[in-house]
Structure formats: structure tokens, C-alpha cells
C-alpha positions in Angstrom: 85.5 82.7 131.0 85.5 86.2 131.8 84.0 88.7 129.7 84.8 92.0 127.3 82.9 94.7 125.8 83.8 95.8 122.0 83.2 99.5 122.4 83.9 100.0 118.8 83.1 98.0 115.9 80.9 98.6 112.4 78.7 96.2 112.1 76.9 98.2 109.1 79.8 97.4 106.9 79.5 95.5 103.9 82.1 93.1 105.1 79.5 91.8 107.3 76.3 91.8 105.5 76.3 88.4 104.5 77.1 87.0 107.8 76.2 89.3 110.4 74.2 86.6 112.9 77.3 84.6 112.6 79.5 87.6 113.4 77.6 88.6 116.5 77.5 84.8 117.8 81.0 83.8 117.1 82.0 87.4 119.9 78.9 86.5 122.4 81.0 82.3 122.3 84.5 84.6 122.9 83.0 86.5 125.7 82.5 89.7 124.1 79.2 91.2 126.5 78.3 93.6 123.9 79.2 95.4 121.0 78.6 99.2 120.2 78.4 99.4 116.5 79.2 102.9 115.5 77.7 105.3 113.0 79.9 107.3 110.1 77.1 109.1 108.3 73.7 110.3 110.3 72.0 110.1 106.7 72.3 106.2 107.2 71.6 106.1 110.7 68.2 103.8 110.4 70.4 101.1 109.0 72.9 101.2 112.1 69.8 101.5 114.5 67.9 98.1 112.8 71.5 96.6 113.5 71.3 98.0 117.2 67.3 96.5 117.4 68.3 93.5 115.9 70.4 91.6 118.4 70.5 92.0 122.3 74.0 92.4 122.8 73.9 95.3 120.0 73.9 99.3 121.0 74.8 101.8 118.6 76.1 105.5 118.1 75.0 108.4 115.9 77.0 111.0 114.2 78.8 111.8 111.3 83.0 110.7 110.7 85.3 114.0 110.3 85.9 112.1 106.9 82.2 113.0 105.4 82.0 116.2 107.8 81.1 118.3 104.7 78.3 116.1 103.7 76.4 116.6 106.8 77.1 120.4 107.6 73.6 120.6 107.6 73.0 119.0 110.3 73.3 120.8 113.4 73.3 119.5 117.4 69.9 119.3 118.1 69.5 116.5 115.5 72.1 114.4 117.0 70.1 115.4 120.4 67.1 114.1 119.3 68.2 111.1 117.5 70.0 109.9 120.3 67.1 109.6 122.5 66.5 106.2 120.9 67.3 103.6 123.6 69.5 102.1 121.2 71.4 104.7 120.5 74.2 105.3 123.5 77.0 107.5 122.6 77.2 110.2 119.9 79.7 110.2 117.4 82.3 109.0 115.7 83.5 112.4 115.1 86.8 114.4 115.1 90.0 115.7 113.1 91.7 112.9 110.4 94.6 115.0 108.8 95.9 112.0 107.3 93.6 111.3 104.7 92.6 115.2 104.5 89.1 113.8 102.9 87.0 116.8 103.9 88.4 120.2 104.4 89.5 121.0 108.1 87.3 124.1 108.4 84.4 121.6 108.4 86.1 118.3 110.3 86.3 121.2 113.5 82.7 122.8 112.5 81.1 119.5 112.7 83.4 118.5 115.9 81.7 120.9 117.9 78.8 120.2 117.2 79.2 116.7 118.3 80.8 117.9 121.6 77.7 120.1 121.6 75.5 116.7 121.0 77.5 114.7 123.7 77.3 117.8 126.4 73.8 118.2 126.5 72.9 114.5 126.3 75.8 113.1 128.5 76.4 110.7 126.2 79.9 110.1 125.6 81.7 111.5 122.2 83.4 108.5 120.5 86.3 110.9 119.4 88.4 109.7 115.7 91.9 111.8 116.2 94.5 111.2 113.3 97.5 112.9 112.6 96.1 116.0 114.4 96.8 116.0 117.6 97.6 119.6 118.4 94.6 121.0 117.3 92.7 117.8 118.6 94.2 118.8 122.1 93.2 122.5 121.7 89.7 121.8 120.8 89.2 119.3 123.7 90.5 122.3 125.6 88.7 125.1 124.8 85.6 123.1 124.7 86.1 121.6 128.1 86.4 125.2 129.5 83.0 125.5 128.4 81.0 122.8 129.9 82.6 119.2 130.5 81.4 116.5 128.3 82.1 112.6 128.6 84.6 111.5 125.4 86.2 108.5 124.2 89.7 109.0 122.2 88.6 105.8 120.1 91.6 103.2 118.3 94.3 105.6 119.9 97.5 105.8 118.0 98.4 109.7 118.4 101.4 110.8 120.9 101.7 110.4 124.6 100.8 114.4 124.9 96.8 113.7 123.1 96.7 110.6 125.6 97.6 112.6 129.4 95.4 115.3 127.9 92.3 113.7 127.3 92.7 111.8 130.3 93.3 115.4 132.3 89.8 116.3 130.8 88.1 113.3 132.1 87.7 111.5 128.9 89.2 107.4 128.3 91.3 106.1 125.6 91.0 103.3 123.7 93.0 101.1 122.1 92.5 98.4 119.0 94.3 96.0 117.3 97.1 98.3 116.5 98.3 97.6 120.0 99.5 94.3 119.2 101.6 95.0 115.7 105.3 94.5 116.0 105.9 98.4 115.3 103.6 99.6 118.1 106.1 99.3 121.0 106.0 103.3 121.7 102.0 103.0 121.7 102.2 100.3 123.7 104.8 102.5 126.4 101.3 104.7 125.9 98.6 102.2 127.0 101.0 100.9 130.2 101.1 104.3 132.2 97.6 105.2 131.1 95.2 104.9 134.4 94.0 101.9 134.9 90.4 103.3 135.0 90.3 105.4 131.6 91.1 102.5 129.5 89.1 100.2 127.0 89.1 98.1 123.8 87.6 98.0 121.0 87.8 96.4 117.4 87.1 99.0 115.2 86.1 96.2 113.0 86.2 95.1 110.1 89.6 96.8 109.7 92.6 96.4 111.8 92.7 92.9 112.9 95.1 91.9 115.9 97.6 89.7 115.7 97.6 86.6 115.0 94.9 87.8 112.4 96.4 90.7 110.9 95.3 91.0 107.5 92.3 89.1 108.0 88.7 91.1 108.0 88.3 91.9 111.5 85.6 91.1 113.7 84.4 92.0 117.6 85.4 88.3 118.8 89.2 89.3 118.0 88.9 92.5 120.5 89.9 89.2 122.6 93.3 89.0 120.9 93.8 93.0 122.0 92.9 92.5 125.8 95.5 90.2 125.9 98.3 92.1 124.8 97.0 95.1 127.0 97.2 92.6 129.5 100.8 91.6 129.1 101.5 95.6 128.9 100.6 96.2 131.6 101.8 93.1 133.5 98.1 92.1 134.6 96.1 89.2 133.8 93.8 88.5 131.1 90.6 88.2 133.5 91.9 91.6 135.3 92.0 93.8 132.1 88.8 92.4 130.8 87.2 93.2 134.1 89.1 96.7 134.3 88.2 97.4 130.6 84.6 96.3 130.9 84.1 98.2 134.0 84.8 101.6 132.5 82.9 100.7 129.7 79.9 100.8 131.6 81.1 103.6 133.9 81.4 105.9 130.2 78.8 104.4 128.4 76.0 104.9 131.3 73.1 104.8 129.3 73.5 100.7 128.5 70.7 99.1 130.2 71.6 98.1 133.7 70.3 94.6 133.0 72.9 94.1 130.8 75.4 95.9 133.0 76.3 92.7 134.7 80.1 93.0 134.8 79.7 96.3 137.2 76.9 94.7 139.5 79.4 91.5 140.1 82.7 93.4 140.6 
């Protein structure tokens, strides 16, 4: 069986409280070589680094979601910095622009972006980047911030335009793409995910929510990012073992600081 790496799931949710061992079992029996379990609110970042200690397979980010961004004005880069030095703790983020929802104003969403790319700059961890119905100014910011200093990024669950896609990939950064992929109504996102370079791509979960098909409207879970490989897969007219070698590759290659002893994927390829 070959293997995948969720590179975005929430294993802190309560969705998974009651079942968590279970959770992280049932995706190491699928295959699934590890799971990054991402952080929404640095003000809870002990619980998501216990879950990161807890379990092998486990690593975690910290930041704070563009939907709380005015919560956590108050804290600036050099927190991030020095939270992150946690050998746990292996990408900064998620943060970024969510115009859909609108649940924190926009001056503080791009105020609290920066400072992430700030974070993710000086570390060289890589920004997991949430981008929803904003990808203009998403584009611009990537921009002008890339003019001042690359940084390594991650557009994370991708479902923004073609345009957000070739630019973050211009920049150096990866997409990646979740359950959404596999919906009947996806067909232009999966057009997306086809021309995309084969080395800037990877899966994720994004669990609990978004389950692929065939368990859409089910509480999702990492062992389903299996379902999602396989339609990338047949997207891009590849095999199964090909994209989850592909996918888990770049992984690795963007998320650098994962121990190299459990970095086997790269040191077999």
C-alpha cells in the first residue's frame, strides 16, 4: 500500500475528542504517514501541541485563522517565532483573507497576514495560507510580500480561480487541494488541479469538515484524504501510487522541518 501525508486536518476539534486514538489509527491502517493538525487560535495552542506530543505520526502548526484575526492583534511575529521553535510545531499558520464569511474586519485579516508571512520568513517554516473569496487582494499581498523577502507558503483547501493558483505557484508556494476536489460541481477546480505542476501539489483533509465523496456529509477524518488522492489521480490521468508518491514528496520538500526519520517517502523515492 503506498502511502499519503494529510497536510491539513484539526484534530483539536470537538468532533474528535471522544475518539481521537481511534481517529489517528483508522488514517496510519489507510496509509496516511502523518498528519499535520493545524492551529486556529494561538491562545489555544497548548491544546494543539499535547495533540502534536501525543501520537508519533502527529505535527502541528501555530497561528491564528483570518476568521478570529481581531482576537489576536496582540500578538505580533516574534511570538509565532518563538512558539514555533517547538519540535512539534512545523509550519506557521493557518492565516489569510476569508471574504466570505467577513467574520473579522479586513483591516485586521491583512494586519495579522503579515505578520504570519513575517513568522513564516524568518523561521522558514511554511505559511499554511486560508484564501476565500479574496483572491485579488490575496494575490497582491503574496506579491508585495514576496518582493520583500521570499517565504515558503501553502494555498491550503484551494477553491479560488485559476489566476490565485499560477500565482502562488510563480512565487514558489504549493496548492492544496481537499475533498472539494471530488464534488460533482468542482469540474472547473478540478481543470485547476490538472495543469498545476506536478511538484507544487498536495492533499489534505481539512478535517472534520468537507468529507470527499463517497462520504460527503459525513464528519471527516485524515483516513478519507485517501478518497481525495484518488480523484487527483484520475485528474490528472496518473495512478493512485504515483500521486500519493508525488503528493507526499512535496510534503516533505515544504514542510522541511518533519523529522527526517519520519521522512521515509523522500529517502525511498
Amino acid at each position: 500500500m503506498s502511502t499519503l501525508v494529510d497536510s491539513h486536518c484539526h484534530l483539536d476539534f470537538p468532533d474528535f475528542e471522544s475518539e481521537r486514538d481511534a481517529i489517528v489509527e483508522r488514517a496510519v491502517a489507510a496509509g496516511v504517514e502523518c498528519m499535520v493538525t493545524i492551529c486556529t487560535r494561538v491562545r489555544h495552542f497548548e491544546t494543539i501541541r499535547a495533540i502534536a506530543e501525543a501520537y508519533d505520526r502527529v505535527y502541528c502548526s501555530v497561528g491564528t485563522h483570518p476568521h478570529n484575526a481581531d482576537q489576536e492583534l496582540d500578538i505580533a511575529a516574534q511570538e509565532l517565532v518563538g512558539l514555533s521553535h517547538h519540535p512539534k510545531v512545523v509550519a506557521i499558520g493557518e492565516a489569510g483573507l476569508d471574504y466570505h464569511y467577513d467574520n473579522a474586519p479586513r483591516e485586521a485579516q491583512e494586519t495579522g497576514f503579515r505578520r504570519h508571512i513575517e513568522a513564516a520568513r524568518e523561521t522558514g517554516l511554511p505559511l499554511v495560507i486560508h484564501a476565500r473569496s479574496a483572491d485579488e487582494d490575496m494575490a497582491h499581498i503574496l506579491r508585495e510580500e514576496s518582493g520583500k523577502g521570499a517565504f515558503p507558503f501553502v494555498l491550503h483547501c484551494f477553491s479560488s480561480g485559476r489566476a490565485l493558483a499560477e500565482t502562488g505557484v510563480e512565487l514558489g508556494g504549493y496548492v492544496s487541494f481537499s475533498g472539494i476536489l471530488t464534488f460533482k460541481n468542482s469540474e472547473d477546480l478540478r481543470k485547476i488541479a490538472a495543469d498545476l505542476p506536478a511538484d507544487r501539489l498536495l492533499v489534505e483533509t481539512d478535517a472534520p469538515y468537507l468529507a470527499p465523496v463517497p462520504h460527503r456529509g459525513k464528519r471527516n477524518e485524515p483516513s478519507f484524504v485517501v478518497n481525495t488522492a484518488r480523484v487527483l489521480a484520475e485528474t490528472r490521468g496518473v495512478s493512485e501510487e504515483d500521486i500519493n508518491r508525488q503528493t507526499s514528496e512535496n510534503f516533505f520538500r515544504l514542510f522541511s522541518k518533519v523529522p527526517s526519520s519520519d521522512n521515509r517517502l523522500v529517502a525511498a523515492s
